[in-house]
N, C-alpha and C positions, 0 to 999 in steps of 0.2 A: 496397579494403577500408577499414572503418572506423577512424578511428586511434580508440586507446584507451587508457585514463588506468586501472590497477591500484591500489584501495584495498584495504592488508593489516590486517586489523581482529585487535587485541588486545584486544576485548570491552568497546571504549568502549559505552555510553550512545547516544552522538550518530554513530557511524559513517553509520548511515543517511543525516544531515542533510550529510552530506562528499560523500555521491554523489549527493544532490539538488542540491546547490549547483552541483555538476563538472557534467551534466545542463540546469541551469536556463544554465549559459555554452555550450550548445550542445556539447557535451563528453559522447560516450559512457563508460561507467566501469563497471568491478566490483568488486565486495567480495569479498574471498577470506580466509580464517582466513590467518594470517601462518603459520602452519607448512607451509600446503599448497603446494608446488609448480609452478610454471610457467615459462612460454618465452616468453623473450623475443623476439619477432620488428620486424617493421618498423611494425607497426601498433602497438606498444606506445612512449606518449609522456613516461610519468613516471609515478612510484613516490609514493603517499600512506600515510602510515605513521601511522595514527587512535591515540586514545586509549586507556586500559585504567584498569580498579579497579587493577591490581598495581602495587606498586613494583618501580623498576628497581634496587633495592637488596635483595629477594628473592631468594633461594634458587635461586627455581627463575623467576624472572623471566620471561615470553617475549622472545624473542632472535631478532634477523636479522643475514645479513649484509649492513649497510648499505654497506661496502666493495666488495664486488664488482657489486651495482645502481648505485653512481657513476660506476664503471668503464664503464657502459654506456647509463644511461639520467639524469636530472634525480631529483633527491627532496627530499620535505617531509616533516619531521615534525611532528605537532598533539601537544600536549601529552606524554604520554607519548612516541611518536613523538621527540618532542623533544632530551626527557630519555636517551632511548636513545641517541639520537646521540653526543649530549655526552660520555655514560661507555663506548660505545665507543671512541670517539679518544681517551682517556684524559682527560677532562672529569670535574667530581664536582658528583656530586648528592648533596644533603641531604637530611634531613626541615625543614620551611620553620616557624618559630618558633611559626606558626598556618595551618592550614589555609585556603587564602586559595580562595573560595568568591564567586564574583558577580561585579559590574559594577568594573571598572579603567580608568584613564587610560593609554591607551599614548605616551610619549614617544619620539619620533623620536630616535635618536643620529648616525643616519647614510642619506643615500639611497642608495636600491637600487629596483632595476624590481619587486620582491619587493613591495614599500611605496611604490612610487609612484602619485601621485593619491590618496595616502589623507591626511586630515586630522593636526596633531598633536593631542595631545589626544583621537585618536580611541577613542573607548570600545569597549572588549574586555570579553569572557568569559572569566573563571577557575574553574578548577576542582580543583584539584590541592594533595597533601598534601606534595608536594615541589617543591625548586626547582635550578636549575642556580646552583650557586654557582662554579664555577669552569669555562669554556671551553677545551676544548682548545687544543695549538697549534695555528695556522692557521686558527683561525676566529673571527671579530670581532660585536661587537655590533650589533643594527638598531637595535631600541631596547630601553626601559623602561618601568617601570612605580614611582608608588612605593614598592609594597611589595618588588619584584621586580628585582635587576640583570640580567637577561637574560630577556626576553621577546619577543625576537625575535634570530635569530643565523643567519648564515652562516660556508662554510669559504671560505678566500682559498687559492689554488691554493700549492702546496710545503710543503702542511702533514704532519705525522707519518702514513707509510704509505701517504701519496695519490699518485697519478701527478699531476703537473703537467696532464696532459690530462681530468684527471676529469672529469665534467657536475656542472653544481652541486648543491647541498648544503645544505638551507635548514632551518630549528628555529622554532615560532612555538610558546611555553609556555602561548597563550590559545587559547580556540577558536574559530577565524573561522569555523564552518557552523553560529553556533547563531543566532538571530535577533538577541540581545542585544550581539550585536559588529556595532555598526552597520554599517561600510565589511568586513564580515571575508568577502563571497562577492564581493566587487573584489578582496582579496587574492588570494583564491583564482583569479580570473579572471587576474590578473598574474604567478599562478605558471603555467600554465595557457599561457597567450599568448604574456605575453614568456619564459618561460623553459622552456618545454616546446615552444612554437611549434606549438600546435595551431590547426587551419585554424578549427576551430568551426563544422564542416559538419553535425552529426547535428541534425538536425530531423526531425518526423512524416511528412513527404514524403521523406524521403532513408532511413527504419526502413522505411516502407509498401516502397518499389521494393527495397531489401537482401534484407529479407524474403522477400516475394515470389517474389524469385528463390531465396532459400537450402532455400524450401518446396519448390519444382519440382525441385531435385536432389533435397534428404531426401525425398520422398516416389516422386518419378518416376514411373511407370505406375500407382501401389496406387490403394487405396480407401481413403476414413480415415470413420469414425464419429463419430458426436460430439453427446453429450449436450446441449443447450442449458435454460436456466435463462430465458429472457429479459434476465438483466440483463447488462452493459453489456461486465465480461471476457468472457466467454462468446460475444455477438453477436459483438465486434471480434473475438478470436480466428476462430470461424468465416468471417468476411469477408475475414480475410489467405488460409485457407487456401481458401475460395473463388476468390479471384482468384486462386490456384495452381492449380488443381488441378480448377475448374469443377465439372461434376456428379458429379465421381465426389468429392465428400464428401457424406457421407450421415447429416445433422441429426437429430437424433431431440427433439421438443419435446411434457414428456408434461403432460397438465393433472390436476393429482391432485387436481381440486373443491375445493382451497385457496386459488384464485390470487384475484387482485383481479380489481371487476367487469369481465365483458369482456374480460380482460387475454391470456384464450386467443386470441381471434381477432384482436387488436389486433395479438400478437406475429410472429401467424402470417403478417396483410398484410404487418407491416414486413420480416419475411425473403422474403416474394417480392416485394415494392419492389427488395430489395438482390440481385433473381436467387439467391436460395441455396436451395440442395439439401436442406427442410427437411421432415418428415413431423411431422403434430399427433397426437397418442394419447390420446384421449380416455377416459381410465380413472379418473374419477369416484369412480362407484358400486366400484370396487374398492376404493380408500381410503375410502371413506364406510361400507363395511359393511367393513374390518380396525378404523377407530378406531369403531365402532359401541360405546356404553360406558364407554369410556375418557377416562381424565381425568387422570390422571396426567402430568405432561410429557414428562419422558424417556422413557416408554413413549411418547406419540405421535410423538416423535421421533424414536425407531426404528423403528414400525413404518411411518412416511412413509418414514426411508433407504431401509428394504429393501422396501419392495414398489416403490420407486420403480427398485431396481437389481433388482428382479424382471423388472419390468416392460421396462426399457432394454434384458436381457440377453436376453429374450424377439425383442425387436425387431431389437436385432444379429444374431443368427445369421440371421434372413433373408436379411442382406448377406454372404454366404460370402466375396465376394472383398475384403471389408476388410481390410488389414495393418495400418493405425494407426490408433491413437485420438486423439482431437484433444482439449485441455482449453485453459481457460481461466485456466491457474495462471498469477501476477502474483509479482514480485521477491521483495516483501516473505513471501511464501510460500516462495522456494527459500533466503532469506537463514535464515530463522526456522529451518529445518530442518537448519541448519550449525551445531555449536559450534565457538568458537575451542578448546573446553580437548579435541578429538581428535573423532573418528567421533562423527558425530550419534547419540543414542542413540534417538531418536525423529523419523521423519518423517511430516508435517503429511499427512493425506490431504486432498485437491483437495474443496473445500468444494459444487462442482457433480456430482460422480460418490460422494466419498465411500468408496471401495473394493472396487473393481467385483470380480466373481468371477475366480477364480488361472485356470478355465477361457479366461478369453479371454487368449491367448496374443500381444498387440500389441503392438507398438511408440508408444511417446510420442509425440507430435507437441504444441509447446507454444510456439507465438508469441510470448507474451507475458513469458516466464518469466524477462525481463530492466529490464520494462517494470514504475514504479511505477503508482499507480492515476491520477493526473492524467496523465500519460503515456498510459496506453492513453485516454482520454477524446482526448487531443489525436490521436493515430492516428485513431479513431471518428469523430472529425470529418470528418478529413483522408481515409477514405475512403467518406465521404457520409452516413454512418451519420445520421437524423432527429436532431434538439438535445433532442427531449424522451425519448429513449432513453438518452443518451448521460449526460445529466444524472439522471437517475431516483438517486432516494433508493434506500439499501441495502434489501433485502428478502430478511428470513429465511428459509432453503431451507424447514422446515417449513411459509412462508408462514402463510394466516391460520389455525390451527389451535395457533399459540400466543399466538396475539389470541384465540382463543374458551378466555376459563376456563372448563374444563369437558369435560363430555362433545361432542364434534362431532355437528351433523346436517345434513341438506342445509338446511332451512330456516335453522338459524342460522347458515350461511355467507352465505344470500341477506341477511340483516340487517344482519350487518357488511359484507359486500361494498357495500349500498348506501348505508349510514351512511358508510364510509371513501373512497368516489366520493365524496358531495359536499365530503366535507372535503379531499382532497385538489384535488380543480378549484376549491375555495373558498383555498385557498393559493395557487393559481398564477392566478386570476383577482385576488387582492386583491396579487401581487404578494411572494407572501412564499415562495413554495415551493424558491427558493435560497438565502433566507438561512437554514434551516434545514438540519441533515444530516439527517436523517431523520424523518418524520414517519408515525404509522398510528392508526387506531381501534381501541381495544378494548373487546370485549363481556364484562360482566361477568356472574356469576353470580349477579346479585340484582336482584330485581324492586322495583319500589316502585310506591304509589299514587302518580296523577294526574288531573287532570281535563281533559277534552276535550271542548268544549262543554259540555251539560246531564249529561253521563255519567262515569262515575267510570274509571281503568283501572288495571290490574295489570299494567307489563311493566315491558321488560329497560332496565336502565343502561347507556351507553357510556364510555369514557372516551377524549379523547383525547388521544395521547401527540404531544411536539412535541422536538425536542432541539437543542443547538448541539454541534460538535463536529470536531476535526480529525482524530482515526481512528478513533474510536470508542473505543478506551479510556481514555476518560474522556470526560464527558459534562453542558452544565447543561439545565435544561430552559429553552426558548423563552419568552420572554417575549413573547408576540406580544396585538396588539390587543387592548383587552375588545370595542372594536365588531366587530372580526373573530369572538373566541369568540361574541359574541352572536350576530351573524349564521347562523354555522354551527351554536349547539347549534335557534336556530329552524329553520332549514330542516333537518334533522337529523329533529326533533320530529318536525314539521307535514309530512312526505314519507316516512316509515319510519313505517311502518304495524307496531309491535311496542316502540318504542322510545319510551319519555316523559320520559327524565331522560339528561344531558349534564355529564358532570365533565372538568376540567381537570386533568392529572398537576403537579404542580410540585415533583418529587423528581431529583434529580441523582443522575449514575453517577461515584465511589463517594456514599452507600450502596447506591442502588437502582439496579439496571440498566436498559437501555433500554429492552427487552420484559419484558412480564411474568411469562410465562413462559419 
């Protein structure tokens, strides 16, 4: 079994960045609300105790008991985390003269495997409205800071209420998983190694074989179903549960006359490259005569969900003997769906299915549902999945039909479909289609004069959208080549037969969003 490291998230900001850092040292990890319940067993190697907006001089504060987790396993607190420690053992915390906010000098007071191999002087991140001004007893300082006497702290064994045998016990008041604490994913690596004694076995070869097998009991004799989208969760998901479970999963990949050029048949090769159990649904002209007239967004983006789960639920019941459904849901999707402050009140429906009808009575089946989004990429690779699949820019489930402002019709998908072909292969030939997160064409609703050779013309504008970005929520636009734009609004022009004018987007998200619609 996999060992694994327990992150109890008090509704920091940065929890996430605590269980990429534990991850990036080869270190499986979960985030769980800190009120929620769990077992400790033998696979479980040390207790992380993340940050929070609250103070732990509050009311109604969030609270563990950090006592009986020593008694059995190693623990760290990050900032709050910290501060809980502290005024559990009977430590005190303050409100700090000023909310101390940014980049800090950590001095060394004392070495420890905690801080070992870390610089003095080594620059930390603060964040916090509070500070530990007094230690309990039996626990000593690592180091400092100068605003701060205690920014890093352990307990020493016979201190107040502890057994002499406890596992250690460790307080860090900065945050080592935010970028800006330079040495601060070493710290965490040395809590991790030397004091939790984790082997640092989980990599994408060691998820792909766990997996694998953990699919062939959860599923054993069924049939699973399973929507595909082409893009990249989805593919990988399907390919774990393929090499489970071979042809009895049963792919449904449907083309709704929005996709990018070609992209139907492109997708279709690469799942029988990968041997998978994949059927293509070519229903067009369905969605091309539901948005016949429609211009509005949110209406075409409803009536894409639902004839799309029209369409899927039509195709499932042919497979009677399916018992699960397979999705392509990714962490950040089960994380987002948990509050720390009780019962999620709202969970996220699956961005590839959307919310299929209460009539299909299946069971979940969901590989990925541990895995952040560079993580399944790194699986994807790992099992053989093409680089130019794996790596594919995000692309909106509506697809291009919220690139076409306006009414949709088959001809103005053939426009943008061929306008956003060259500019996409004009990015990955001039070498730029990874420095960018996302990039597409957009066809606009306004025509202009041009002249083409001795003749005058009337047509449509494109624009193309180009972005940088680490998750999408937030976003600047590409600054990419003028010889590059040049190149692509010409061959653009002078090969799209409908198309005589070429703008460049140069609006960031916030204000403007990344699509236009």
């Amino acid at each position: 079994m996999t060992e694994k490291i327990l992150i109890l998230d008090f509704g920091s900001q940065y929890t996430q960045l605590i269980a990429r850092a534990v991850r990036e040292a080869n270190v499986y990890c979960e985030i769980i609300p800190y009120h929620k319940s769990f077992t400790i067993d033998t696979t479980l190697k040390g207790i992380i105790l993340s940050g929070s907006p609250f103070s732990v001089n509050e009311e109604n504060a969030p609270a563990v008991d950090i006592l009986s987790f020593i008694n059995q396993l190693p623990v760290l607190g990050i900032c709050y985390g910290a501060q809980l420690t502290a005024k559990e053992f009977g430590g005190r915390v303050d409100k700090s003269n000023k909310r101390e906010y940014g980049r800090a000098k950590m001095k060394k007071i004392k070495e420890d495997v905690l801080i070992n191999d870390v610089n003095d002087d080594s620059q930390v991140w603060m964040s916090h409205s509070d500070s530990i001004v007094a230690l309990p007893e039996g626990f000593e300082i690592l180091a400092t800071t100068e605003s701060i006497p205690v920014a890093a702290f352990k307990k020493t064994n016979g201190g107040k209420q502890m057994r002499d045998d406890s596992h250690p016990l460790y307080g860090l008041q900065f945050h080592p998983e935010v970028y800006h604490s330079t040495e601060g994913k070493k710290i965490i690596k040395n809590f991790l190694v030397n004091i939790c004694g984790c082997k640092q076995e989980w990599t994408p070869a060691s998820f792909v074989h766990e997996t694998v097998e953990q699919l062939k009991k959860q599923i054993g004799d069924a049939h699973v179903i399973m929507a595909l989208s082409g893009g990249v969760d989805s593919t990988v998901a399907a390919t774990l549960i393929g090499k489970a479970i071979g042809k009895r999963l049963h792919g449904i990949f449907v083309d709704n006359g929005v996709l990018r050029k070609n992209e139907f048949e492109q997708v279709l090769e690469t799942y029988k490259q990968l041997d998978l159990n994949i059927t293509g649904i070519d229903a067009k002209q369905i969605f091309y005569d539901a948005l016949a007239g429609k211009t509005d967004p949110e209406e075409k983006r409803k009536i894409i969900g639902k004839l799309f789960i029209d369409v899927f639920d039509r195709e499932a019941k042919k497979i009677s003997e399916a018992k699960f459904l397979g999705q392509g849901t990714i962490y950040p999707d089960v994380i987002e769906s948990v509050s720390v402050h009780g019962p999620s009140q709202t969970i996220k429906s699956h961005h590839n299915v959307g919310g299929l009808p209460d009539t299909m009575k299946l069971s979940l089946v969901e590989p990925l549902r541990f895995l952040f989004k560079d993580e399944v990429r790194k699986v994807g690779l790992e099992l053989g999945i093409p680089k130019d699949m794996i790596n594919r820019h995000p692309f909106p489930g509506p697809g291009l039909a919220i690139r076409i402002l306006g009414d949709i019709t088959a001809d103005k998908v053939k426009l943008l479909q061929d306008a956003d072909d060259i500019y996409i292969k004009g990015l990955k030939q001039y070498s730029l289609y990874e420095k960018v997160w996302q990039a597409g064409t957009i066809l606009l609703p306004v025509k202009s004069v041009g002249v083409m050779g001795d003749e005058r013309t009337y047509e449509f504008t494109v624009a193309l959208r180009a972005v940088t970005s680490v998750d999408g929520m937030t976003a600047d636009w590409a600054h990419l080549p003028y010889d590059f734009l040049a190149h692509i609004s010409n061959e653009i022009i002078n090969n799209v037969r409908g198309i005589n004018r070429v703008v460049y987007d140069i609006s960031s998200k916030p204000p403007a969003t990344i699509e236009w619609e």
